[in-house]
PANUKOL-373870 format. One line per field, with one value per residue (C-alpha): residue number from 1; chain; x, y, z. Coordinates in Angstrom, 2 decimals. Example, Ala and Ser with C-alpha at 12.3 -4.5 7.8 and 13.67 -1.06 7.14 Angstrom:
<nodes>
n = 1	2
chain = A	A
xx = 12.30	13.67
yy = -4.50	-1.06
zz = 7.80	7.14
</nodes>
This chain:
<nodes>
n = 1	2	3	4	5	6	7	8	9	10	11	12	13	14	15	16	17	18	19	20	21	22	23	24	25	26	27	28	29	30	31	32	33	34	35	36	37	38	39	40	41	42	43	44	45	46	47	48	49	50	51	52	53	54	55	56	57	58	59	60	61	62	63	64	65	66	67	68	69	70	71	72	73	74	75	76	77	78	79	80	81	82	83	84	85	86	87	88	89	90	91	92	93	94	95	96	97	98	99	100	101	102	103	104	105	106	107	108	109	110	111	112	113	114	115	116	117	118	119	120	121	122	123	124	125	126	127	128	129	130	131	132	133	134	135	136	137	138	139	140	141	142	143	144	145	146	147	148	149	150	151	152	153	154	155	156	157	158	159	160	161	162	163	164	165	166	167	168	169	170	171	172	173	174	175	176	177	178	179	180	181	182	183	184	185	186	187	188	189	190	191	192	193	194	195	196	197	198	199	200	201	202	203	204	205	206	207	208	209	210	211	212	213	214	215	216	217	218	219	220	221	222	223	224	225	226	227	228	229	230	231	232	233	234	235	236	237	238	239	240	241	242	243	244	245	246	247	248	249	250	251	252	253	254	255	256	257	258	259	260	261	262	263	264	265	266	267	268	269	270	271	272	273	274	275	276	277	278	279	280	281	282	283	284	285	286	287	288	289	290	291	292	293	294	295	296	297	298	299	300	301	302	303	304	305	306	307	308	309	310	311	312	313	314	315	316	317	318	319	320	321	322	323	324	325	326	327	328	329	330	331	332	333	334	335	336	337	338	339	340	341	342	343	344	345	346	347	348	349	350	351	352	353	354	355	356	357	358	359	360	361	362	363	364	365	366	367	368	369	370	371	372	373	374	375	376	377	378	379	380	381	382	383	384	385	386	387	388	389	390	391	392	393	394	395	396	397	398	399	400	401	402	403	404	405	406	407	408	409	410	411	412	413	414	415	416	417	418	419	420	421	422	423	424	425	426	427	428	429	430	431	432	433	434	435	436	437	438	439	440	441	442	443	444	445	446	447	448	449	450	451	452	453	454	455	456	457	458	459	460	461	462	463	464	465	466	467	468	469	470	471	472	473	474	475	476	477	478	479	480	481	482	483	484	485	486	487	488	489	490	491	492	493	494	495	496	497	498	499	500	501	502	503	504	505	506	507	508	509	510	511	512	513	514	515	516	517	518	519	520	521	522	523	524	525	526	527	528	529	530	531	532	533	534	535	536	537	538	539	540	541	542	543	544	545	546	547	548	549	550	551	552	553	554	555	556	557	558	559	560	561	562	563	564	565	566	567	568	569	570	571	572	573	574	575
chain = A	A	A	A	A	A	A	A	A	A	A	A	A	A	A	A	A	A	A	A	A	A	A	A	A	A	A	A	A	A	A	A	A	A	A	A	A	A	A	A	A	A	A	A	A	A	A	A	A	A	A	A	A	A	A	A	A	A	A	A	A	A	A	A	A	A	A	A	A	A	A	A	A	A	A	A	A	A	A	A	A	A	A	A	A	A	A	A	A	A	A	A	A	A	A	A	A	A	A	A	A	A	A	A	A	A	A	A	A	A	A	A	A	A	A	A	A	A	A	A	A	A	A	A	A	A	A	A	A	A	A	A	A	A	A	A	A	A	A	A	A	A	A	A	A	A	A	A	A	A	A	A	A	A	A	A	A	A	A	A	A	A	A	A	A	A	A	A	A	A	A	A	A	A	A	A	A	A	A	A	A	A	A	A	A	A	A	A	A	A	A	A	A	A	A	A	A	A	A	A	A	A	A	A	A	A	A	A	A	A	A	A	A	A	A	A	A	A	A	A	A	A	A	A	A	A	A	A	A	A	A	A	A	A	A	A	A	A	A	A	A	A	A	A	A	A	A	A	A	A	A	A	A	A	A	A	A	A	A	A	A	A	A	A	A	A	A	A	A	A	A	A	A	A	A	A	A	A	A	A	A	A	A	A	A	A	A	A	A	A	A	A	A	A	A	A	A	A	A	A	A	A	A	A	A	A	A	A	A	A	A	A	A	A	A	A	A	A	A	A	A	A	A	A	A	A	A	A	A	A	A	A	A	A	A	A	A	A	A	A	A	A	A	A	A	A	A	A	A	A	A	A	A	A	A	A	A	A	A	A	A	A	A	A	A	A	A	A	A	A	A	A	A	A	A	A	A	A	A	A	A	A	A	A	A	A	A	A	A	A	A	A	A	A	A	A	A	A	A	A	A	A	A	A	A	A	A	A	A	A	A	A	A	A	A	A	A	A	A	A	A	A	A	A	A	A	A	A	A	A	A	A	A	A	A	A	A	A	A	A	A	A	A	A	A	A	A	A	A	A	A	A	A	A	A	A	A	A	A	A	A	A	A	A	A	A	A	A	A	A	A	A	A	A	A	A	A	A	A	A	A	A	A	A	A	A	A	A	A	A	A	A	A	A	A	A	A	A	A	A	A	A	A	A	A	A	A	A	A	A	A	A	A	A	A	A	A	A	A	A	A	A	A	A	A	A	A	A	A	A	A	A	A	A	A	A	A	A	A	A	A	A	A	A	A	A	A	A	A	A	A	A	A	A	A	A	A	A	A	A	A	A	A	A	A	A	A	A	A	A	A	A	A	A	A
xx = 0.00	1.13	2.91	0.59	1.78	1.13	-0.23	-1.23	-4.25	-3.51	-5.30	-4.25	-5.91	-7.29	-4.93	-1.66	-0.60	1.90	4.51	2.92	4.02	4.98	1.68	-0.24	-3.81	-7.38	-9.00	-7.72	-8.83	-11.74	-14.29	-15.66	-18.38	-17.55	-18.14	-16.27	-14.28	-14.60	-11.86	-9.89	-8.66	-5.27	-6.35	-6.83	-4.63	-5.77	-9.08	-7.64	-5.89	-8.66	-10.97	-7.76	-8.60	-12.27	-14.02	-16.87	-15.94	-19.49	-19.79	-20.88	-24.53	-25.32	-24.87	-23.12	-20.10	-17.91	-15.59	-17.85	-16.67	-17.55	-17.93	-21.01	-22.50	-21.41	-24.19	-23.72	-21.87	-24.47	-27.07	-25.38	-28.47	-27.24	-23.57	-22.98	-25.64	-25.08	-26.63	-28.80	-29.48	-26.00	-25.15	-21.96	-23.58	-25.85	-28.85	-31.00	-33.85	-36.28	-39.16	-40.81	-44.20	-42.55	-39.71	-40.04	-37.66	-35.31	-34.14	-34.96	-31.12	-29.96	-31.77	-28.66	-25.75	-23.42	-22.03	-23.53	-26.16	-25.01	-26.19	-25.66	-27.94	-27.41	-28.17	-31.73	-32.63	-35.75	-38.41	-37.01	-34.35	-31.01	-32.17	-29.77	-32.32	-35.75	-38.48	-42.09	-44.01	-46.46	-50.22	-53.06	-55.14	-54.87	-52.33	-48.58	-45.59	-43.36	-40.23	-39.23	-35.83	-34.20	-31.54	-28.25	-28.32	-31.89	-31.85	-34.25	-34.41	-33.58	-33.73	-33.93	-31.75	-34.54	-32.05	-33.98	-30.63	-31.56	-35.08	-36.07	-39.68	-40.41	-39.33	-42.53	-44.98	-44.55	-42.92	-43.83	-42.10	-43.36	-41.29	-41.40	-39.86	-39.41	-37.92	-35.83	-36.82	-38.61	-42.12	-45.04	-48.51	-49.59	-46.38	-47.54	-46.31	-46.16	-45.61	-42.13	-42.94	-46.06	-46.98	-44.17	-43.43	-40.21	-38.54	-37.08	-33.43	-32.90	-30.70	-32.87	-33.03	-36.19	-36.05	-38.09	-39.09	-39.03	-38.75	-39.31	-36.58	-36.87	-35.88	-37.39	-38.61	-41.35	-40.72	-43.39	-43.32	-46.56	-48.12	-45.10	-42.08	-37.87	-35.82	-32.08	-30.94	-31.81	-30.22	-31.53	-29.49	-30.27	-28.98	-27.68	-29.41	-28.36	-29.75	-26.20	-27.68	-27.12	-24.37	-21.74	-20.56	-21.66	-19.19	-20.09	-17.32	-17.39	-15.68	-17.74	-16.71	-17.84	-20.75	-22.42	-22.23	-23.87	-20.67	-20.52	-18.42	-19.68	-16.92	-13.64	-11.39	-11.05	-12.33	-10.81	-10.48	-12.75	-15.48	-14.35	-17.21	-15.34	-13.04	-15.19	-17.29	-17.14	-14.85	-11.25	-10.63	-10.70	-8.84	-7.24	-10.79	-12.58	-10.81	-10.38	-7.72	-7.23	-5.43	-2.06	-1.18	1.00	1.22	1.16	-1.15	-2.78	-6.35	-8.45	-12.02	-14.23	-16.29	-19.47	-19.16	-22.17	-22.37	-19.98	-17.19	-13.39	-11.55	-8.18	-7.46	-6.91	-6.21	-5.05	-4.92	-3.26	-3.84	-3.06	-1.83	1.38	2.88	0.12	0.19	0.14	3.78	2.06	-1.29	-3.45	-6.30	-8.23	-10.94	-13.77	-17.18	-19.63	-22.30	-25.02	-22.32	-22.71	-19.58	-18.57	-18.51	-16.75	-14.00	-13.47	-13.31	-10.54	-9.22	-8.03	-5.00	-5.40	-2.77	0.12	1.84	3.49	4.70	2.66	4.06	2.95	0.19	0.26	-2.34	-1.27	-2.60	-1.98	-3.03	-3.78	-4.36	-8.48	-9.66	-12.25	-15.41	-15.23	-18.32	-16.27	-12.84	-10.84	-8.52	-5.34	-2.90	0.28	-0.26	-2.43	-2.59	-4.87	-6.14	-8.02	-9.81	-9.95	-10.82	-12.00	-12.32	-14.31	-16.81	-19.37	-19.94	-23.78	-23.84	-23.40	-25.77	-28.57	-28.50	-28.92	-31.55	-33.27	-32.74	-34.49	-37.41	-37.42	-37.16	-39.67	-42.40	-45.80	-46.52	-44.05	-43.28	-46.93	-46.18	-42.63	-44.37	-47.46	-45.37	-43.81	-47.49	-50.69	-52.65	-53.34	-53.73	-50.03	-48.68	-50.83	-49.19	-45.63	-46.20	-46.82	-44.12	-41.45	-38.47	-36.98	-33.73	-32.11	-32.64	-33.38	-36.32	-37.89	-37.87	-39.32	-42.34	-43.04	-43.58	-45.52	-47.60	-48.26	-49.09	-51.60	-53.93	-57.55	-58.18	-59.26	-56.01	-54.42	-56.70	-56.32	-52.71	-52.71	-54.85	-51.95	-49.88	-50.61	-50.98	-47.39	-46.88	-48.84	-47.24	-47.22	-46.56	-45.34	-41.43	-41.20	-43.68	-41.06	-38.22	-39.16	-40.57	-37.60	-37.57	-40.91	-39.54	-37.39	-40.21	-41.21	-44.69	-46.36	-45.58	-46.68	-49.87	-50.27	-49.62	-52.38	-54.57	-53.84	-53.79	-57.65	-58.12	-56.89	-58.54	-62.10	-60.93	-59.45	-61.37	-57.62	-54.78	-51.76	-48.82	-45.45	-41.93	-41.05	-37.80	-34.89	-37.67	-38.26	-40.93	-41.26	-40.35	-43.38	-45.80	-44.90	-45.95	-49.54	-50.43	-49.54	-51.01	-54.69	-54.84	-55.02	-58.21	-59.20	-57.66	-54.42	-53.83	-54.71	-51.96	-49.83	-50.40	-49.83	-46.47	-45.73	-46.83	-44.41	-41.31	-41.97	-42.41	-39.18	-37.16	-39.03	-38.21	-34.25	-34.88	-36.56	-33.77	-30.59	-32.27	-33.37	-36.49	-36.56	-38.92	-37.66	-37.97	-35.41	-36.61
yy = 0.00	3.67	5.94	8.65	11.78	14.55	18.10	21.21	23.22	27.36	29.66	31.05	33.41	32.22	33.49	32.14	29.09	27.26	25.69	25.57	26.14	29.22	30.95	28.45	30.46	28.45	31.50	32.26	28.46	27.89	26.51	22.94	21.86	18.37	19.09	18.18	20.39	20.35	17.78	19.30	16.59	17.00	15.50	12.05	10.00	11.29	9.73	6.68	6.45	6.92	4.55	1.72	2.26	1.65	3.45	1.15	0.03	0.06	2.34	5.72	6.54	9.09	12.34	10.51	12.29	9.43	11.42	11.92	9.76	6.75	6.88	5.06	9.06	11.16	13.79	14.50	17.15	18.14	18.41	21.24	21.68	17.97	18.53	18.08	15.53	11.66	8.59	7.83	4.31	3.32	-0.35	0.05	2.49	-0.12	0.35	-2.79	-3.01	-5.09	-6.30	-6.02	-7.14	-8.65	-9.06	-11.67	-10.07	-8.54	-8.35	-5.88	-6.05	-4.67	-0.55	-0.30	-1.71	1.03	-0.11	1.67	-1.03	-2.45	-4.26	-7.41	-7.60	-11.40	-12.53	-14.28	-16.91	-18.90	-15.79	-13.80	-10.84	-10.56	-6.85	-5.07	-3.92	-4.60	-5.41	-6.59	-8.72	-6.78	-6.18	-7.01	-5.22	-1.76	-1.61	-0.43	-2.22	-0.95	-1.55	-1.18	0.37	0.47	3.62	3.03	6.52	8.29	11.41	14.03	13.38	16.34	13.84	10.71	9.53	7.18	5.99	3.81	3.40	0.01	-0.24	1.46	-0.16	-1.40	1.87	2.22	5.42	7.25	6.47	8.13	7.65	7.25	7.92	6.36	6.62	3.34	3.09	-0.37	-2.89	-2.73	-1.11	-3.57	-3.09	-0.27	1.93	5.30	6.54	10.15	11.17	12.21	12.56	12.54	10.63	12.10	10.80	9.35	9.03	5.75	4.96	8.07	8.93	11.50	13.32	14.77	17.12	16.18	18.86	17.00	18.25	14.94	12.71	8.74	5.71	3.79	4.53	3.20	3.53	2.74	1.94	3.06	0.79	-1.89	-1.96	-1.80	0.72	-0.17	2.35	3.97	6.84	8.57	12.20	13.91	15.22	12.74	13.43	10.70	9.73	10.24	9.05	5.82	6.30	7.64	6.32	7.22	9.66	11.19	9.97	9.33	9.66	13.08	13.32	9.71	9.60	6.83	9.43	12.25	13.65	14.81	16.46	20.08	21.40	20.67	22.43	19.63	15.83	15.25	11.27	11.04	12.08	13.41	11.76	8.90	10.30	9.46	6.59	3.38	0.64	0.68	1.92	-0.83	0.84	4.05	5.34	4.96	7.39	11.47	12.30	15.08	15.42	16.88	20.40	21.86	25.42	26.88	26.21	23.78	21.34	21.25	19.72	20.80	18.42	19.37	17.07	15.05	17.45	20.11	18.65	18.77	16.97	14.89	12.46	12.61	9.23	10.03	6.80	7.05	3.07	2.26	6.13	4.65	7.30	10.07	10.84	14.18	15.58	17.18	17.64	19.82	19.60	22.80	23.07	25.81	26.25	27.66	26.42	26.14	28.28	28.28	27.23	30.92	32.01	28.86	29.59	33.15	32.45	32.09	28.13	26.70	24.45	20.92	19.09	21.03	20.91	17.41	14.87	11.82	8.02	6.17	3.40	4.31	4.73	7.78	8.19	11.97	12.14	16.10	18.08	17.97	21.33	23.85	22.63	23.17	21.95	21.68	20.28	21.48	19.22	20.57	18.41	20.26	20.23	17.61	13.67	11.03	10.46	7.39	7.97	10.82	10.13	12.65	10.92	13.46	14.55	16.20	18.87	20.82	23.45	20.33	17.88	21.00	21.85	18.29	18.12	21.02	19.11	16.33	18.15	20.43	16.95	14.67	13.25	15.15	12.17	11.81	15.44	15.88	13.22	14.78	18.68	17.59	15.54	19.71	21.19	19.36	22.25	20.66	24.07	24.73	21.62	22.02	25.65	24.90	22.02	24.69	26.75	24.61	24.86	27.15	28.20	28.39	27.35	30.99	30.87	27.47	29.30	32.59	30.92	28.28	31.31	33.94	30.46	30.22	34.05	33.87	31.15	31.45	30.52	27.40	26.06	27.44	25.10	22.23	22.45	22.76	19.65	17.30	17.87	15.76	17.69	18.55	15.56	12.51	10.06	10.23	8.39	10.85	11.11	14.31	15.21	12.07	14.28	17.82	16.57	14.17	16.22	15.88	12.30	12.97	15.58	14.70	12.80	16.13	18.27	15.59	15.74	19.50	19.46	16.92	19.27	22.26	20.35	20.07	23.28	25.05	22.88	23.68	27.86	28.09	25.16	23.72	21.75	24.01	24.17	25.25	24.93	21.78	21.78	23.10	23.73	21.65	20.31	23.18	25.91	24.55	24.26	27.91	28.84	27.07	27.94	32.02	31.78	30.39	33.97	35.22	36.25	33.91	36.11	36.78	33.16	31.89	34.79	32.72	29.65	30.15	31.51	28.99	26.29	28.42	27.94	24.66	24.53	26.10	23.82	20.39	21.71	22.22	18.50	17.63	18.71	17.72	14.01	14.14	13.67	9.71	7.13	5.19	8.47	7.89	9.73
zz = 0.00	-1.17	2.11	3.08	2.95	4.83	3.43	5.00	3.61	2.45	0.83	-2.86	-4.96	-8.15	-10.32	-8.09	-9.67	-7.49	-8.94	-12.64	-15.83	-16.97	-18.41	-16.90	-15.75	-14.97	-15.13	-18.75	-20.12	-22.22	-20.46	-21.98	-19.10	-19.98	-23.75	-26.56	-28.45	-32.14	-33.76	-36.75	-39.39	-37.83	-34.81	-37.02	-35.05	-31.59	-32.71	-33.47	-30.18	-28.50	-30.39	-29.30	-25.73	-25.15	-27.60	-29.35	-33.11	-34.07	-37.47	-36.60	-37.53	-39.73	-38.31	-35.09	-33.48	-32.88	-31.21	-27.61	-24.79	-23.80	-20.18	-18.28	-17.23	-19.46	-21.03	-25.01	-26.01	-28.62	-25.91	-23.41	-20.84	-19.04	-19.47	-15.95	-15.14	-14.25	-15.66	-12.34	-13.87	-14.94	-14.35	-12.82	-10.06	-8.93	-11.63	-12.46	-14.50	-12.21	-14.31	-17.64	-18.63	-21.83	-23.64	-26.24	-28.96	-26.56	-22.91	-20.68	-19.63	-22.91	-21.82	-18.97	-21.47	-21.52	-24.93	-28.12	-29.84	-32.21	-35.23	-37.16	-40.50	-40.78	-36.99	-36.36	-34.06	-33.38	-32.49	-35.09	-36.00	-33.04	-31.56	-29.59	-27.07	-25.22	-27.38	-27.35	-28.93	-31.44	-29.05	-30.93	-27.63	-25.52	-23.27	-23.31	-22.00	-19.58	-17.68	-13.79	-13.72	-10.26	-10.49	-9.11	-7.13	-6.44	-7.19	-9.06	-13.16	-15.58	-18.91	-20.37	-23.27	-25.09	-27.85	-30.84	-32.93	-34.92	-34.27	-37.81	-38.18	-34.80	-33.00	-30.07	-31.26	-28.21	-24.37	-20.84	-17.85	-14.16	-10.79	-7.17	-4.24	-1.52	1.50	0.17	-2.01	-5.05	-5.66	-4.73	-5.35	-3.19	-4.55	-5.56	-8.91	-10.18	-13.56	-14.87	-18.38	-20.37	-23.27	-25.60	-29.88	-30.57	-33.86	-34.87	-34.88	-33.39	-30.15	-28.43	-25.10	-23.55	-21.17	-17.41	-15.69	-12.11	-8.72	-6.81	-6.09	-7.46	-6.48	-9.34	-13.18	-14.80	-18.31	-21.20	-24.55	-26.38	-27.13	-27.95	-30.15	-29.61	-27.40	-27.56	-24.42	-21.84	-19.81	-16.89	-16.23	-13.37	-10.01	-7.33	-4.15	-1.55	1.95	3.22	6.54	5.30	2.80	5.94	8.84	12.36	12.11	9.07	7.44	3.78	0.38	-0.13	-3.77	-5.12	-7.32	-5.40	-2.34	-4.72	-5.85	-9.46	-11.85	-12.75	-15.63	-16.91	-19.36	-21.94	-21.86	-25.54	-24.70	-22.06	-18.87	-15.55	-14.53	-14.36	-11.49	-8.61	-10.59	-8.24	-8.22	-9.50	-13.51	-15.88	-18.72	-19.98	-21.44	-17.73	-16.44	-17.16	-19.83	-21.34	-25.19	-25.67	-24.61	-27.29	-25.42	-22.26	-19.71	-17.52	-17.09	-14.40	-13.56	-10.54	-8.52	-6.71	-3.04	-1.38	0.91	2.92	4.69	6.27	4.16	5.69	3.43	-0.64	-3.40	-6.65	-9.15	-12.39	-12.83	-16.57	-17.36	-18.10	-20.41	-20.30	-16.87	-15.45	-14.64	-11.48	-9.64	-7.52	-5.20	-3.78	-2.42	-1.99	0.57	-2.38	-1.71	-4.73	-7.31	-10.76	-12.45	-13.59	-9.97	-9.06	-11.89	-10.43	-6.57	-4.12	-3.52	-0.62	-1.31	-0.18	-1.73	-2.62	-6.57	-6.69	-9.20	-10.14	-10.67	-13.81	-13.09	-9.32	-6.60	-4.54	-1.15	1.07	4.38	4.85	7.90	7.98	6.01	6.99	5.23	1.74	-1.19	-4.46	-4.87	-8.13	-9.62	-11.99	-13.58	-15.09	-17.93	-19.14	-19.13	-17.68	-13.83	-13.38	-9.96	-7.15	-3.73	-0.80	2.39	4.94	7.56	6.62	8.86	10.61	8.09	5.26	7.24	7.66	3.70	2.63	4.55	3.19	-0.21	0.65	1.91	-1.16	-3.08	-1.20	-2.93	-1.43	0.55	2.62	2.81	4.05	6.91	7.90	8.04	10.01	12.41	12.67	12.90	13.23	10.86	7.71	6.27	7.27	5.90	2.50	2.10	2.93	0.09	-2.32	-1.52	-2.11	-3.05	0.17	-1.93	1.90	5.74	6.79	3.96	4.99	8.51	7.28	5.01	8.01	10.46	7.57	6.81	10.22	11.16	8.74	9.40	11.05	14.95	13.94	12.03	15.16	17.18	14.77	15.77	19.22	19.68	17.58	21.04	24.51	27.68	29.11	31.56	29.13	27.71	23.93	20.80	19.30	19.13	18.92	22.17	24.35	22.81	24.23	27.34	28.82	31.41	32.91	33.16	36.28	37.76	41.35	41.57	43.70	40.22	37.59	39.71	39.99	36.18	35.56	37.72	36.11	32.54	33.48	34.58	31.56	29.44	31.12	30.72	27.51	25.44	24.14	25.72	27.31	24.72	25.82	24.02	26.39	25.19	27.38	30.02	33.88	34.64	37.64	34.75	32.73	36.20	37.25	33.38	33.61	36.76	35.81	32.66	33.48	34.92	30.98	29.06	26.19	23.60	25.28	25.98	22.59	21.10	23.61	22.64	18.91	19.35	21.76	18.34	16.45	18.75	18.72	14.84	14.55	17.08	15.00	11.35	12.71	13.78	10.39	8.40	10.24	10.79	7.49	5.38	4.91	4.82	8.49	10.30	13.29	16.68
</nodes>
């Protein structure tokens, strides 16, 4: 196993190249976004090299650009909205297609194959013509088939890649595409599906993307064919969005930059030979072309790609592989880091970078492991190799820290599916007026605006949705069901057995003046602190105490949607 070495983090403006080549300036590069840049005849035998290493020697189709990577999540080059979008479904992430209701010509395998289809005029076998794809038999009644496609990383869907190539007559009319969430294990019967995209026309042997406007985050696809015919691939791009709950230790350790985490790649300056996806794809590199290389610099300068972490985190430990970059290494390599949260990639091109691993040379074929003196929390990690060459994998072992922990859990609130959002926001307010409204106003773009809606929401509902709210809490003293209630009131728990019974008297005698239970923030209160407010406040008229009351429910509001979004909006709701 590779020495660790040790690093020590600094700050260095943007333009401050350490130990580069002379001229060498990121900010002065042409920004690709994981694009390709157009290929001159003169870069004939660049082609060719790259075609040797993992390329597919399938004969381009007409109007194909044979020159666009081949890596398992890359987005088209031709197609710029998805640039920096991952194939949620991609095999070696963990995607599976589950189940379709037929597949007679062709199996349902063949949508995730991360190969091109290809084509062989001559093959047939017992049903009929070899397809390179799923297809269905031809349905003689109504009806559409459909596939369940279990994505290797949930996250929220920005487009499918429904790619026909082959399938010239028995191409399917149209497709749609359906979206669930579960809490493990695939959809059953009582699995609610929402719609992703509508009943949309495809063309046949055609490579098309369609854009999904989708807010939800998915677990599972339900993709149709309309009514029955051939679809070679399928490719789901979208937006990682991990329970990281589960994904990091008890700690909150993790590798915060690997895709299976919800790391992704957000630009690069060149990806000539192929993705920087690839650099935090799981699993070790299998060749040259499954990793990110860049072509030949024939000038000054330098390439870089910028990663978007999981989540915010202190970094203290860095592996850079250049496994099978034998002789188109990198001569030397960088790591920053940056907390920017949320930046576009222009801001993130112009802003100040923390160093995290220092300029140093790289070995040939060699796994390279620095231990580094654990960073202040940084969201994006920029990677430069002087000048150019391959890196196979990159590796950001971290904590995440509260600031990183509270913002994913806004996300997954903003990108719960209205069911269970409903449950997690009335477990926060019993008003199903409240809960309706803060549905409708997501997304909160931060934690200070989920706060801000919750309390306008609240401030201006009717004395009856006030009611309907204080009545979803037990007297201060019960024992509840409710996790929340147990939470705030642990410290009734200890309370002598002369105040739990003047609290159950006084529980009764408010109820009998005021017409609702007492409500007081339990939390950080005794059980004598909570007495002493009862017994002063049944001295109130009606109006005052109800004015009470609801601002009491709004402290506690406040206090449960912190604990909503640090625990996290899941479907096993820990206490």
């Amino acid at each position: 196993m590779p020495t660790p070495e040790a690093s020590d983090a600094t700050t260095v403006d943007p333009t401050t190249l350490p130990d580069a080549d002379p001229g060498s300036d990121p900010a002065a590069e042409t920004t690709v976004d994981t694009g390709v840049d157009p290929v001159s005849d003169d870069d004939a035998h660049q082609r060719h090299e790259r075609h040797e290493f993992g390329a597919s020697s399938a004969p381009p189709r007409p109007g194909e650009d044979r020159d666009r990577p081949a890596g398992p999540a890359y987005a088209d080059a031709d197609e710029p909205g998805f640039t920096a979008a991952v194939d949620l479904a991609a095999r070696r992430l963990g995607g599976m297609v589950l189940s379709a209701t037929d597949e007679f010509f062709g199996p349902k395998e063949a949508l995730l194959d991360p190969q091109p289809p290809s084509y062989d005029a001559t093959a047939y076998y017992d049903r009929g013509k070899v397809m390179d794809g799923w297809e269905t038999r031809r349905r003689r009644e109504q009806g559409t088939d459909h596939a369940v496609v279990r994505l290797g990383v949930a996250g929220v869907l920005e487009a499918l890649v429904v790619d026909t190539t082959h399938f010239r007559g028995n191409a399917p009319a149209a497709v749609s595409c359906e979206g669930c969430v579960t809490g493990g294990g695939p959809p059953g019967p009582d699995t609610t599906w929402w719609p992703l995209l509508p009943r949309t026309d495809v063309r046949p042997d055609h490579r098309q993307t369609i854009a999904i406007d989708a807010v939800s985050r998915v677990t599972h696809l339900r993709f149709s064919m309309i009514p029955d015919g051939g679809v070679a691939r399928l490719r789901a791009l979208g937006r990682p969005l991990v329970d990281l709950h589960e994904a990091a230790d008890l700690h909150g350790r993790l590798d915060l930059a690997a895709a299976i985490n919800g790391g992704r790649a957000v630009g690069c300056s060149d990806e000539f030979f192929s993705s920087p996806h690839n650099l935090i794809m799981v699993g070790d590199a299998i060749d040259m072309a499954d990793g990110w290389e860049t072509r030949r610099r024939r000038g000054a300068g330098e390439d870089w790609a910028i990663l978007e972490l999981a989540a915010s985190g202190s970094i203290d430990r860095i592996e850079l592989d250049t496994t099978h970059y034998k002789g188109n290494h990198p001569h030397r390599v960088v790591v920053e880091g940056t907390h920017a949260p949320n930046a576009s990639l222009e801001t993130l091109r112009g802003g100040t970078w923390t160093t995290i691993v220092a300029a140093r040379p790289t070995e040939p074929h060699h796994r390279h492991v620095v231990e580094v003196t654990p960073t202040e929390p940084v969201t994006h990690l920029r990677l430069r190799v002087l000048p150019d060459g391959g890196v196979a994998r990159l590796r950001a072992y971290g904590t995440i820290d509260e600031d990183g922990w509270r913002r994913h859990g806004l996300a997954m609130l903003d990108a719960a599916d209205d069911d269970l959002a409903r449950a997690r926001l009335h477990a926060t307010c019993g008003s199903r007026r409240w809960v309706e409204r803060m549905l409708d106003a997501r997304p909160f773009s931060t934690i200070d605006e989920l706060h801000t809606v919750a309390r306008r929401i609240w401030d201006a509902l009717d004395p009856e949705d006030h009611l309907e709210a204080f009545a979803a809490h037990p007297r201060i003293g019960e024992r509840s069901d409710s996790a929340a209630s147990r939470r705030e009131q642990a410290a009734v728990d200890d309370a002598e057995r002369a105040v739990l019974e003047a609290l159950e008297a006084g529980n009764r005698d408010y109820e009998e003046r005021f017409g609702h239970v007492f409500l007081i923030r339990a939390a950080g209160r005794s059980a004598d602190e909570m007495l002493a407010a009862l017994q002063q406040r049944l001295d109130h008229d009606p109006a005052t105490e109800r004015r009470i009351a609801a601002e009491q429910q709004a402290e506690i509001t406040a206090l449960r949607l912190e604990h909503l979004i640090r625990h996290g909006v899941r479907h096993h709701q820990p206490d």
